[in-house]
Every structure is written in C-alpha cells, then in structure tokens.
C-alpha positions as CSV (number, residue, x, y, z in Angstrom):
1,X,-4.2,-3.1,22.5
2,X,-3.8,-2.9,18.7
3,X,0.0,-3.7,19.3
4,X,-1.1,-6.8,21.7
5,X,-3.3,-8.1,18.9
6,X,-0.9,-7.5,15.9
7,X,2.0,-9.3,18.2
8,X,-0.4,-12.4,18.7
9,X,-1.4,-12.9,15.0
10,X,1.9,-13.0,13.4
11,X,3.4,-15.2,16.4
12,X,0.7,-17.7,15.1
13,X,2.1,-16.7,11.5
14,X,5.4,-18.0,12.7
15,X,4.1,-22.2,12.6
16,X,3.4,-21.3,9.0
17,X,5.7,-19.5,8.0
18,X,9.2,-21.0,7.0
19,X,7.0,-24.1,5.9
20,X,5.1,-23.0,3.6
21,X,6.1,-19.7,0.4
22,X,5.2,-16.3,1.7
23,X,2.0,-16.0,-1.0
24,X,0.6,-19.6,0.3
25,X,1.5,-18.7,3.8
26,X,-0.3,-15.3,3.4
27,X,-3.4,-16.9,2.2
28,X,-3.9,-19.3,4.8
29,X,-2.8,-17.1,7.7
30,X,-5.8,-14.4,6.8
31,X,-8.2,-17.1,5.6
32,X,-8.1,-18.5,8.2
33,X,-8.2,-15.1,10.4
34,X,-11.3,-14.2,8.5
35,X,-13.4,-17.5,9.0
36,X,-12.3,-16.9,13.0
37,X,-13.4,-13.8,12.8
38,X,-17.1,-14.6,11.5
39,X,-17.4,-17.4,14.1
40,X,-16.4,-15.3,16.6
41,X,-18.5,-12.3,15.6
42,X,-21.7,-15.1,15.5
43,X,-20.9,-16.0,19.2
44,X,-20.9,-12.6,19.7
45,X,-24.1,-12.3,18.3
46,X,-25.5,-15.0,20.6
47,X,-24.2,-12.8,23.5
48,X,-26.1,-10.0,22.6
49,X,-29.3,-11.5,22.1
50,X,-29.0,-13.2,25.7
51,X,-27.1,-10.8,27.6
52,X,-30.0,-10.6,30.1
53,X,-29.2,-14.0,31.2
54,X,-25.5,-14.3,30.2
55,X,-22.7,-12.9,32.7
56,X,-21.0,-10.1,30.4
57,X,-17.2,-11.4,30.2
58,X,-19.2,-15.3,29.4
59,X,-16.7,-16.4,27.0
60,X,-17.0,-18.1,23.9
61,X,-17.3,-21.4,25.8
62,X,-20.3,-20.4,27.3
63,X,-21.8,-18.7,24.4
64,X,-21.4,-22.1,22.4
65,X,-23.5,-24.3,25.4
66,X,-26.3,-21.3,24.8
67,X,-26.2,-22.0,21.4
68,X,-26.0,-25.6,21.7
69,X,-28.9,-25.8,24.2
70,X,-31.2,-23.3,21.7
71,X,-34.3,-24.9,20.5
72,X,-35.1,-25.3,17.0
73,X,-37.4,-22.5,16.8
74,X,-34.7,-20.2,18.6
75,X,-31.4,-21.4,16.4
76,X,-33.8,-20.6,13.4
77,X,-35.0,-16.7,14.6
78,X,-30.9,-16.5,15.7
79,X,-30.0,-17.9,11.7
80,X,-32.6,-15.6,10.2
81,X,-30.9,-12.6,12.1
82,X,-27.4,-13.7,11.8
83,X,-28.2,-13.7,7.4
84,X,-30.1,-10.6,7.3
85,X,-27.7,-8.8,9.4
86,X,-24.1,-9.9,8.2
87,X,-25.2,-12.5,5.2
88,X,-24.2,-15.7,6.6
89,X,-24.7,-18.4,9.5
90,X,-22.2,-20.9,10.6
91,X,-23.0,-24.3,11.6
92,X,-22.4,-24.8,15.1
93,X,-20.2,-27.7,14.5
94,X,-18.4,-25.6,11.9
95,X,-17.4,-22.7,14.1
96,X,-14.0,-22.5,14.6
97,X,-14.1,-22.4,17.9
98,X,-15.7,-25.7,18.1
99,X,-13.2,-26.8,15.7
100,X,-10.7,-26.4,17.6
101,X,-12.5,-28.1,20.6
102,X,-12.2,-31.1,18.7
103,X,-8.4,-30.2,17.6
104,X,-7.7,-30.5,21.1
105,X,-9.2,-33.6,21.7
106,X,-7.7,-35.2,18.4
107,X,-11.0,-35.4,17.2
108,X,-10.8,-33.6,13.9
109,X,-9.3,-34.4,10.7
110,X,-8.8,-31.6,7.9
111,X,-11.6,-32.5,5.9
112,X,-13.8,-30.8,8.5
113,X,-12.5,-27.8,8.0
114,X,-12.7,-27.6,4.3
115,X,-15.9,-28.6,4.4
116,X,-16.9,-25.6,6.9
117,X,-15.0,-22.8,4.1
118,X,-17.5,-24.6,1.5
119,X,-20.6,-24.0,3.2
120,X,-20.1,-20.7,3.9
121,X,-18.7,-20.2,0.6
122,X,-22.6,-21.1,-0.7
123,X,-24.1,-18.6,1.3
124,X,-24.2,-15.7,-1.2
125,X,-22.3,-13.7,-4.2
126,X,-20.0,-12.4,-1.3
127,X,-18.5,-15.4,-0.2
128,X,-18.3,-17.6,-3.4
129,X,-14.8,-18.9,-3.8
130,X,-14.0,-17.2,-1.1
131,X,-11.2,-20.0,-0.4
132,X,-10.4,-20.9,-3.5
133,X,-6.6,-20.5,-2.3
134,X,-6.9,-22.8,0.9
135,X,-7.0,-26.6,-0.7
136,X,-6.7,-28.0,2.7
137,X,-7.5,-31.8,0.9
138,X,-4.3,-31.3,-0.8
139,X,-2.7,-33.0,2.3
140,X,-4.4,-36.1,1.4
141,X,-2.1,-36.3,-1.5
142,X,0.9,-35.5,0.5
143,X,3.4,-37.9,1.8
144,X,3.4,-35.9,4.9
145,X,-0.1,-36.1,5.7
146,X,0.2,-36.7,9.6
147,X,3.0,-33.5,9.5
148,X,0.5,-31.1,7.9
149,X,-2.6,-32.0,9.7
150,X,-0.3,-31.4,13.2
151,X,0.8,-27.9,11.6
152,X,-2.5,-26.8,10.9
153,X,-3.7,-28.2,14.3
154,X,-1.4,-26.2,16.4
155,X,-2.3,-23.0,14.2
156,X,-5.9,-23.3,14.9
157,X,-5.1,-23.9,18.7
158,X,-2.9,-21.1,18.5
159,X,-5.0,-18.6,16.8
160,X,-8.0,-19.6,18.9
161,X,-6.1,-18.2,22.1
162,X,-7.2,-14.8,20.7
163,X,-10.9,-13.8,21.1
164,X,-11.4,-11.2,19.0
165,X,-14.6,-9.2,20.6
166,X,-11.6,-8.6,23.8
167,X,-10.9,-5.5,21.0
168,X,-12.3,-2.7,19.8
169,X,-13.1,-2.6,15.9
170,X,-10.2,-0.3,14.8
171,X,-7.7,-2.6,16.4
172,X,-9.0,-6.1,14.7
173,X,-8.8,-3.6,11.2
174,X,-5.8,-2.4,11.9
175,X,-4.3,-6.0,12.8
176,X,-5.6,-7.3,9.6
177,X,-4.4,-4.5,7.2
178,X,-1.0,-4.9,9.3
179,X,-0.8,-8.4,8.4
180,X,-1.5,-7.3,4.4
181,X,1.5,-5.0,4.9
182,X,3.9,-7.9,6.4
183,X,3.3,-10.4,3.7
184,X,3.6,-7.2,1.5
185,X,7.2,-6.6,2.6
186,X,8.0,-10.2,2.5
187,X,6.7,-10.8,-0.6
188,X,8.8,-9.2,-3.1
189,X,8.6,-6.7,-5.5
190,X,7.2,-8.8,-8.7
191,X,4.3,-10.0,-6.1
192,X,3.2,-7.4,-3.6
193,X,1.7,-4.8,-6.0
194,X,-1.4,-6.2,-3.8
195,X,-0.8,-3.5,-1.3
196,X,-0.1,0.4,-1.1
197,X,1.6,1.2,1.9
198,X,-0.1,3.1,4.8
199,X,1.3,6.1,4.6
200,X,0.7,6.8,0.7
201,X,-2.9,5.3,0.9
202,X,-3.4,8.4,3.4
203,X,-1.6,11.0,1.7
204,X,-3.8,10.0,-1.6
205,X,-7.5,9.2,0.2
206,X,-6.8,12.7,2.6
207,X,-6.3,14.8,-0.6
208,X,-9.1,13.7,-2.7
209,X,-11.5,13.9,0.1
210,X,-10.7,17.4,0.7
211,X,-14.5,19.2,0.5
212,X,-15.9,15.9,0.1
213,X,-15.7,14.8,3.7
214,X,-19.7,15.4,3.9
215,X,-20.5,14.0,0.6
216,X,-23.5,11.3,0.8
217,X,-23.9,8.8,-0.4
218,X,-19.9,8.8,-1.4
219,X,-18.4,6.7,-4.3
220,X,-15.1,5.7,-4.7
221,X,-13.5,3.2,-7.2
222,X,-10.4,1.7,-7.6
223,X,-9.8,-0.3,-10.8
224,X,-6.8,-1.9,-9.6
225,X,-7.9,-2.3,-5.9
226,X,-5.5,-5.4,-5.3
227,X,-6.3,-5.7,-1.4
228,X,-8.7,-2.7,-1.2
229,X,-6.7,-1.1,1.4
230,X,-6.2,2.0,-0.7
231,X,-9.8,2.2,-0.9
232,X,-10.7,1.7,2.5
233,X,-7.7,4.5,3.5
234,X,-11.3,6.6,2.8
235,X,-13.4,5.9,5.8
236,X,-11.1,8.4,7.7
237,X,-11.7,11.1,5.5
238,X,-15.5,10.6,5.2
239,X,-17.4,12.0,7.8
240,X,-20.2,9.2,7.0
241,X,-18.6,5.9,6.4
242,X,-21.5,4.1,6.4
243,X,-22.5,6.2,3.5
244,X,-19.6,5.5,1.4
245,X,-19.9,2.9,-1.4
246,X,-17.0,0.5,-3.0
247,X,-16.8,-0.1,-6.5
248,X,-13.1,-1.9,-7.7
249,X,-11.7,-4.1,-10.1
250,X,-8.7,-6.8,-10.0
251,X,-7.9,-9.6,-12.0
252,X,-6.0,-11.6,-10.0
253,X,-8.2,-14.2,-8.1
254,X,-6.2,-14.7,-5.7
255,X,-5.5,-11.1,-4.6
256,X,-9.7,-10.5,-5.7
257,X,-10.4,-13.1,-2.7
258,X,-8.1,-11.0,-0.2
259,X,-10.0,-7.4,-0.9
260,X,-12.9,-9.2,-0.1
261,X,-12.1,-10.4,3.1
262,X,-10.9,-6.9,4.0
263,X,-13.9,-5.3,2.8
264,X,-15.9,-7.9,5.2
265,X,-13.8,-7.7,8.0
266,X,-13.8,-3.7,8.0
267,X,-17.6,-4.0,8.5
268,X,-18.8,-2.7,4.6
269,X,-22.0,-4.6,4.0
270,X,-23.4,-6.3,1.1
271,X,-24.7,-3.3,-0.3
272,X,-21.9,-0.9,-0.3
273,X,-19.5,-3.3,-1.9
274,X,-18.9,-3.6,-5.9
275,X,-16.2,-5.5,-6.2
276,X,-15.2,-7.6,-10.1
277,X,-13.1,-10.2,-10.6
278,X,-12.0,-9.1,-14.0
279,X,-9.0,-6.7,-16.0
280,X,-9.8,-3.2,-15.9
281,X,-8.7,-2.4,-19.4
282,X,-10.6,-4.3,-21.1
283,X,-13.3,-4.7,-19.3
284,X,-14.4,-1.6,-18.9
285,X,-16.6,-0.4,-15.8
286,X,-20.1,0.5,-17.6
287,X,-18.0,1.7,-21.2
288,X,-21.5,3.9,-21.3
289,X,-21.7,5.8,-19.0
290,X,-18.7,8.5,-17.6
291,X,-18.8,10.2,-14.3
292,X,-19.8,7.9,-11.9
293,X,-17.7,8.4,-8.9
294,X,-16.5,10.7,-6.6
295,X,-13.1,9.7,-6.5
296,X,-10.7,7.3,-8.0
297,X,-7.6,5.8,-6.2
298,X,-5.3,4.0,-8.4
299,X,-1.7,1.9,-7.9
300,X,-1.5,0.4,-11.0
301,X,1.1,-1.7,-12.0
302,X,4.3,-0.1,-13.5
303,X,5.0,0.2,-17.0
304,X,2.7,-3.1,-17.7
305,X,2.4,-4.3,-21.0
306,X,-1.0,-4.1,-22.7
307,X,-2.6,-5.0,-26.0
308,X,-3.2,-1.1,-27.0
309,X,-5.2,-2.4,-29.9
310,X,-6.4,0.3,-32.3
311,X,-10.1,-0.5,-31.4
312,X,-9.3,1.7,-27.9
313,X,-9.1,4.9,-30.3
314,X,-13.3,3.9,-30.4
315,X,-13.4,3.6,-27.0
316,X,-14.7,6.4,-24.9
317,X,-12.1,6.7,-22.3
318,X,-9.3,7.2,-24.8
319,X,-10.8,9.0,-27.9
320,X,-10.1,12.8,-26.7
321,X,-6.7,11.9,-26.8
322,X,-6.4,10.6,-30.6
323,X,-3.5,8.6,-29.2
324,X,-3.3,5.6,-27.1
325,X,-0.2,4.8,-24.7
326,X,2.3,2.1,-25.7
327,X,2.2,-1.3,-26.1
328,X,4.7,-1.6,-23.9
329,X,3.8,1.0,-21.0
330,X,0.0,0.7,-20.0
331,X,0.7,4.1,-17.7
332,X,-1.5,6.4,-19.2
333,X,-4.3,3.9,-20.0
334,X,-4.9,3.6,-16.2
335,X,-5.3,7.2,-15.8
336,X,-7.2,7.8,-18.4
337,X,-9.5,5.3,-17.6
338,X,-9.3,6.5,-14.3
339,X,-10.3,10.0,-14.9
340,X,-12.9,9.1,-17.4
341,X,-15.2,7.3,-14.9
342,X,-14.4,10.4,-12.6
343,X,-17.3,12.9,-12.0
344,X,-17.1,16.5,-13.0
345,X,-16.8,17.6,-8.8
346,X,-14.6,14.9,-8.0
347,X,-11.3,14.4,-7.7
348,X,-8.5,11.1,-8.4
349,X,-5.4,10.3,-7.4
350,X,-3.0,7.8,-9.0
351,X,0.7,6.3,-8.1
352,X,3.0,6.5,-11.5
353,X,6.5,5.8,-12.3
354,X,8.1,9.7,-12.9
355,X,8.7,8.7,-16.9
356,X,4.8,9.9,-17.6
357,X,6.3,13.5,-16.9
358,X,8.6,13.3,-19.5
359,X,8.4,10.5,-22.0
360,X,7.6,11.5,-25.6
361,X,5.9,10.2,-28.6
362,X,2.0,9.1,-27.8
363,X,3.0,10.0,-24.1
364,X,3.5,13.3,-25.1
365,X,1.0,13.8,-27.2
366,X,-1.6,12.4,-24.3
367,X,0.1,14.8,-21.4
368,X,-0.4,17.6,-23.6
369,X,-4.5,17.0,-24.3
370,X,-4.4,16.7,-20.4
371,X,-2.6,19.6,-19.6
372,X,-4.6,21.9,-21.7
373,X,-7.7,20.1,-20.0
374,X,-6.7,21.8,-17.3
375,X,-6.9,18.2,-16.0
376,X,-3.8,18.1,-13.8
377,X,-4.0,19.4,-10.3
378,X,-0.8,18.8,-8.5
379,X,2.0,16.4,-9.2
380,X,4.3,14.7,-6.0
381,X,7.2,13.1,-5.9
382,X,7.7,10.5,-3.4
383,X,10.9,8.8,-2.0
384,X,12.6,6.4,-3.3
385,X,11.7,2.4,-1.8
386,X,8.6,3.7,-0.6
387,X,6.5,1.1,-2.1
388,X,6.5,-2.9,-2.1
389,X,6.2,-3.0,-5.7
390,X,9.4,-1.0,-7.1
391,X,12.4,0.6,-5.7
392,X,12.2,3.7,-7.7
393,X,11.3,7.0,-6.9
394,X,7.4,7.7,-8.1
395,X,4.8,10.2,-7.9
396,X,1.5,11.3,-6.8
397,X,-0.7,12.4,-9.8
398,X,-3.9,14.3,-8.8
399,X,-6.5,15.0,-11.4
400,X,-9.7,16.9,-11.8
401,X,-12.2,18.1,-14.3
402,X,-13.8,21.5,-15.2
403,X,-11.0,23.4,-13.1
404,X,-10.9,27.1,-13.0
405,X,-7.0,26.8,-13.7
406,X,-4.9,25.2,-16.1
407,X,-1.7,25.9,-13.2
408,X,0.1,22.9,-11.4
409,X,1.2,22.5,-8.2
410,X,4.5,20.6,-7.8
411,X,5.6,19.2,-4.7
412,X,9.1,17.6,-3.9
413,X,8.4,15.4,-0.9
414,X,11.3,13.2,-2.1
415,X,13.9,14.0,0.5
416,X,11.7,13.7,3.6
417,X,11.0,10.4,5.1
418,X,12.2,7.9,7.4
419,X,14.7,5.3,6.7
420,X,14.5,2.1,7.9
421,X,15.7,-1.0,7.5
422,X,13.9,-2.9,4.3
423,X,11.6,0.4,3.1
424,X,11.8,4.2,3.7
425,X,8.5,5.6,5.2
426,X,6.7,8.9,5.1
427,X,6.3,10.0,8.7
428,X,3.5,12.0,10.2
429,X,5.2,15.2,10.1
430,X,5.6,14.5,6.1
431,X,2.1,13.7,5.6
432,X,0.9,16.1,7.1
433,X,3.8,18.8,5.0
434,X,2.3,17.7,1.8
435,X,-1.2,17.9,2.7
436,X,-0.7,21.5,4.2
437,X,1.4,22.3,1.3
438,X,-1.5,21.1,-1.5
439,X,-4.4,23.3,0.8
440,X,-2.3,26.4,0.3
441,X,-1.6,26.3,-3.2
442,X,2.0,28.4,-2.3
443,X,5.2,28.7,-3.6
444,X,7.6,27.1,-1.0
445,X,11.6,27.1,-1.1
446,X,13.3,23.8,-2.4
447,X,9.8,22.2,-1.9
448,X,6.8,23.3,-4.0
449,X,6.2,25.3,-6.8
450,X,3.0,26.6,-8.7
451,X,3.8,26.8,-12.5
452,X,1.2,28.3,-14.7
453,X,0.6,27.3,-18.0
454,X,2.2,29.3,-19.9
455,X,5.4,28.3,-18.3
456,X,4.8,24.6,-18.5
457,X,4.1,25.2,-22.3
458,X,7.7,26.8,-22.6
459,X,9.2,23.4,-21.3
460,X,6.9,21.8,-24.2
461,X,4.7,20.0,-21.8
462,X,7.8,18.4,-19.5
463,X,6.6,17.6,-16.1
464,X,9.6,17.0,-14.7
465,X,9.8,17.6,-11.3
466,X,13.1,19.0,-11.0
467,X,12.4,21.7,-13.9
468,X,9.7,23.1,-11.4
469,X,11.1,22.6,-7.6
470,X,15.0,23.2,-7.7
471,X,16.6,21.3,-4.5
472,X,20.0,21.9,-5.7
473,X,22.2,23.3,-2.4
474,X,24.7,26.4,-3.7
475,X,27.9,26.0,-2.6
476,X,29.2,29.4,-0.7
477,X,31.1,31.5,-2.8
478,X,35.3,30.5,-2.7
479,X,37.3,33.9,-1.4
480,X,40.5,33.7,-3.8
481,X,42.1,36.3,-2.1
482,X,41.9,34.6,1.3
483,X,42.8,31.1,-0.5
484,X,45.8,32.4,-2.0
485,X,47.1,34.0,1.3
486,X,46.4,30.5,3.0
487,X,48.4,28.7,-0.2
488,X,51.6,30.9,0.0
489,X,51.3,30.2,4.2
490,X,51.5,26.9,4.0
491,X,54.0,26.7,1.2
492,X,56.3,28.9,3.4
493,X,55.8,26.6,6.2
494,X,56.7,23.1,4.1
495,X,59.9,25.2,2.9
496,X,60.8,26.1,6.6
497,X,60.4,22.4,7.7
498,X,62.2,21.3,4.8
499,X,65.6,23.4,6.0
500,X,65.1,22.4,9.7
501,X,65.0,18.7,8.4
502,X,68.1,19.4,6.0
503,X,70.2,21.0,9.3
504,X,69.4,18.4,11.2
505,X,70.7,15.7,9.2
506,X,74.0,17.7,7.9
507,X,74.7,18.4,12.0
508,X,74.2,14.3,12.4
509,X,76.6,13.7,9.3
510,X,79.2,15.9,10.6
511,X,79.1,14.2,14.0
512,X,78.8,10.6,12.7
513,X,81.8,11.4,9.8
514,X,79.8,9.4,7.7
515,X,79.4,10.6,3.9
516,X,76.5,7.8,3.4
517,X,74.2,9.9,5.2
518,X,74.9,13.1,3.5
519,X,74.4,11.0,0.4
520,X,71.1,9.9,1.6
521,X,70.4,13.5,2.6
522,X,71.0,14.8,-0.9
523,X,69.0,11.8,-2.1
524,X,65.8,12.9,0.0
525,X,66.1,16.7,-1.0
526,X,66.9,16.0,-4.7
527,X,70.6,17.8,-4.7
C-alpha cells in the first residue's frame, strides 16, 4: 500500500515538476500534501462522530453533505473538537476537497486557495507562516497567469484522486518522508543538507536509544533538525512515542516550515513539539542550563564557516575546552554544543566530515579534552556518497558523559553498502552489522577495533580510522623458486619456436632460390 501511495504522490509531482526548480517545486508539492492532509483528516473526523448514521466506506463526498447540512450548534461542538484535538478547523469552503469541487467546475480562481493557507496559518504558533514559501498571488503578476492557474488546477485535481484515510498512518508517514528524500536527491548537494538519509537516521536514532527505549517522558534535540526526519527516526526506538518530546533548531525558514509539516503530519501534538526558527550557535538553547536531553542527533553542515568570536571562550558550552574551533570549520562547535545540552545518562550521535579525527591546532587541542573526558564512545566510518549533502566519506560520532571507560570503539562500515545509481545505500544487513557490532564492544577482523587509551594517546590523540581497523588485503607470499623454474620454461620455449620459425623460412628460401628472403630472415632474427 505504502508503494501505491508513494507511486501516486510523485506522479502528481510530475505536473510540477520540469516547470517549476526542484526547491520551489518541493515546497509546493508537500504544502500542498500537508493542507490535503488536514482537510482530509477533518472529514475524517466528521465520519467518526456520525458513523452511527454514515455507511463506513461514505467517502469524502458524503462526509462534506454531513458537514454542510450540520447546524450551527453542531458545526460549533465539531470546531471546538476539531481545535482541541489537532489545533485547527478548516472552513468548509476552504477544504481542499471542496476546492477542488469547484476546480472541476471552473469555479475557483487562485486567490481562494491562498486565502484558505492564511486562515489556517492564524490558528495558532504551529501554523504561523506555515506557507510563507507558497505565494500563489504571484501568478497575478505573471504573464502567464491563465498557464499557472491550469497547472495548479490539474495538480489539485490530481492530488485529490488520493484519499488519504484509504491508508494506514505508517504508510501516509512514510510517503511523506519518501517525498523529503526525492527532492533530497534532486536537489543537489549545496541544498539538500535538509535531509539525512533513511538508513543513517536509523543507524544513529537505534544506537542512542539503546537502554533508553523505556525512558518517559523522552527528550531528544536536534539543533540542526533541517526536516526533522533525523529526529523522528526515534519513535521506532521508543517504546512510548507518545511520550517522547521534540526540541530542534534550524535557521532556514524555508526548511523550518518543512520540519513542521513533518512533525504535524507524523501525528506529534502541540505539546511535544519545540521547534525555533533561529541559528544554533548563537543562539544558544537555554545558555543556562546543561543537561537537558536525553539524546542529541546532529547532521550539521560540513566544515561551515562561523564567527568563532572570542566571547564563545565565556560561553558555557565551549569553556572546558580553552579553545574554540576555526573560523573556518564550525565542526567541533556543533558537537560541543551538542554534548553540552546532553544529560549525564544520555547519549548523542553526530554526522562529521573524517578531518575532526585528525586535524590539528585548536582541533587537536579540543579532541584531546574530549578524549580524556572519556567523552567518546565509538567512532564509524560510513561510505562514501552516502549522504545528499557531500560525496565524501564521513563518520558516525557517538558521545556520552560520566563513562566508566576512556576506550573507543572503531568501526569500518565503509566497504559495505549498496551501490546504486545516484547514491550508495546502507542495506539492512549493514545496519544491522554495525548495530550488533557497537552492543558487543568486540574486536572484529578488518571491521572494528577497541583501542584503549593508552594506545590512542601513543598516536597523540589521532582518530584516524585506518590507524585503528586495518582493511588492507596481504598479498600471498610470491614462491621464487617456482617463478624462476616457470621463467627459464618459458624462455626455453620462445628459443625453441624461434629455431622452428628460422628452419622454416631457410627450407622456403632454398626452395624459392631467392636470397631476398634469407635477407629478410636475417633481418627478423638480428644476424
């Protein structure tokens, strides 16, 4: 079914796409899934509170003539329910449903629709500028007014063939983080650092909810959340996910709108959901107080430039470390900011480009306060074109506080993957190797090694993963004796071919009488 529904959506992608850039397309595509999505789930709503007198498979036709036909008292228990339960009630006349109604009946002009994002865009913090990145007026200025408004019209119709309550929760989630990872893909690498692929977001949300999973209530942060999938990886780990509580930063507006939606459409309520609109660097997440969460997920962007002004070395989350990363490689300023607003039981994990293991200078110098933290659970290397946002090979940092240990675990999961076309991917059987690998802790030929600390002190604080795991494939020893033997064979058999050839040639000569062949023959055999 999931396939059925994923199929659907992006067919409907197709009338946008090609017409419109990948970003713009993205943004109207799962805009507009989103507002569908509400409508449909208030219709659905409608159902449930008549089902008594409402055939089950009714249809959203005839959910709209009950809602139509409700009296004022009625519509206003149904608005009262619809707010309290999921924050917001649609107009009839703004459902898209009934939107579309009029689409087909060219009775609608663009306007409409704008003006249905608006209203529900002033029903509560949640949805405020929700659509900022949909300026559906903007046809008005265009010379192809009459062209746009048909486009959009045959998207609406087109996206209005689905009816979303015909599938079960996981499968309209998973169509929606599906489309996230499309546009991802498409996007290219400077503008899809938005979205951590599937397979990483489990690898990282599976290991840092190891004995957590009955944790409640359960905190996580992200404070680069982009599209909040990382995040939201989580709720499969959990054993509660009702009980588990959002908190994420991202300063891009645009891509801040998107996590929204997602955090919406996955069913997280007003309540569970902390979500800024701001830079995480400098604006700190409650500068006064440390230890708030039960695990951070990061995929910061790589080696981003950042102001690094000395007034950090004041600042809480970078003091310990009496240096402050470079100006020109924000790196270690994620994780430490990261780590500090980890608790003491929790645990983080955060996507880096492999120069942290090994840079020097203020690099250095911060590794090394970590390492003799004991802060440093496990380091992993990934593929290479693993992630939307770079082709390089990266890794896995896992961090914790108040260990018992000051040993690292290094994994190689470079090599193991599956390559397709555009991006390599981590299969099941890979995840599930690294996750098994972490649990046990072991030693494990060409894969994983578990270097104590004295040992990592001897390679003056190098984290390189290569000085730990050695891959390297020894080639079998060479048998001189036996490859001299074979030498002298086939030398004996050129010179043996060499004097048949030379026979040959003199026997045609003689025959022939002709002294330009033996000429020739002495020519060939250097005589």
């Amino acid at each position: 079914m999931s396939t059925t529904l994923n199929n659907f959506l992006w067919a409907s992608a197709n009338i946008l796409r090609g017409k419109m850039d990948t970003i713009k397309c993205r943004n109207y595509l799962l805009g507009f899934i989103f507002y569908k999505y509400l409508s449909d789930l208030e219709l659905h709503e409608v159902y449930a509170r008549e089902k008594d007198t409402v055939p089950v498979f009714s249809g959203r036709k005839k959910q709209l003539e009950i809602l139509d036909k409700l009296n004022e008292e009625d519509r206003r228990k149904l608005e009262e329910a619809m707010c309290l339960k999921h924050g917001y009630f649609i107009k009839p006349r703004h459902l898209f449903y009934s939107i579309c109604q009029r689409a087909k009946d060219y009775n609608f002009k663009l306007f409409e629709l704008q003006e249905a994002f608006k209203d529900l865009e002033k029903q509560g913090e949640q949805f405020k500028g929700l659509f900022a990145d949909i300026d559906l007026e903007a046809a008005k200025r265009s010379a192809d007014e009459q062209q746009f408004q048909e486009m959009i019209v045959n998207f609406i119709q087109a996206l209005d063939e689905i009816d979303f309550f015909e599938y079960s929760r996981d499968a309209i989630e998973g169509a929606y983080e599906h489309l996230i990872g499309q546009f991802a893909a498409e996007a290219g690498r400077k503008v899809s650092e938005f979205y951590t692929p599937k397979s990483v977001s489990r690898v990282i949300s599976e290991i840092v909810s190891i004995r957590q999973e009955n944790k409640v209530p359960f905190h996580v942060y992200d404070p680069t959340m982009g599209s909040g999938s990382l995040m939201l990886s989580i709720r499969h780990f959990i054993h509660d996910r009702e009980k588990i509580y959002y908190h994420g930063q991202e300063p891009n507006s645009t891509t801040y709108n998107l996590a929204r939606m997602n955090f919406i459409l996955h069913g997280v309520d007003r309540g569970r959901m902390y979500l800024k609109n701001v830079d995480t660097l400098d604006s700190n997440w409650s500068s006064e107080v440390s230890g708030q969460f039960d695990a951070v997920v990061m995929n910061p962007p790589y080696s981003a430039k950042w102001s690094a002004d000395e007034k950090f070395l004041e600042d809480a989350r970078f003091t310990p470390y009496k240096k402050l990363a470079p100006k020109s490689k924000a790196d270690f300023a994620f994780l430490l900011h990261g780590f500090y607003h980890l608790k003491e039981t929790g645990t983080m994990g955060i996507i880096l480009p492999h120069g942290v293991l090994f840079r020097g200078g203020a690099e250095r110098i911060i590794r090394k306060t970590l390492l003799e933290k004991g802060a440093i659970d496990a380091i992993i290397g990934l593929p290479a074109n693993i992630l939307y946002a770079t082709s390089i090979p990266t890794v896995i940092i896992i961090l914790k506080k108040n260990r018992d240990t000051s040993d690292i675990l290094f994994i190689d999961a470079s090599n193991e993957f599956e390559k397709q076309k555009n991006q390599n991917k981590l299969r099941a059987r890979d995840i599930e190797k690294i996750i098994t690998t972490y649990k046990k802790r072991e030693n494990v030929k060409k894969y994983a090694y578990l270097a104590n600390f004295k040992e990592i002190k001897s390679n003056d604080f190098n984290l390189n993963i290569s000085r730990y795991v050695h891959t390297f494939e020894e080639e079998e020893p060479i048998d001189i004796v036996k490859l001299s033997k074979e030498i002298a064979e086939l030398n004996q058999k050129i010179s043996n071919m060499e004097q048949e050839q030379q026979t040959m040639l003199e026997q045609l000569a003689s025959i022939s009488g002709s002294s330009e062949i033996m000429v020739a023959t002495n020519q060939i055999f250097g005589e």
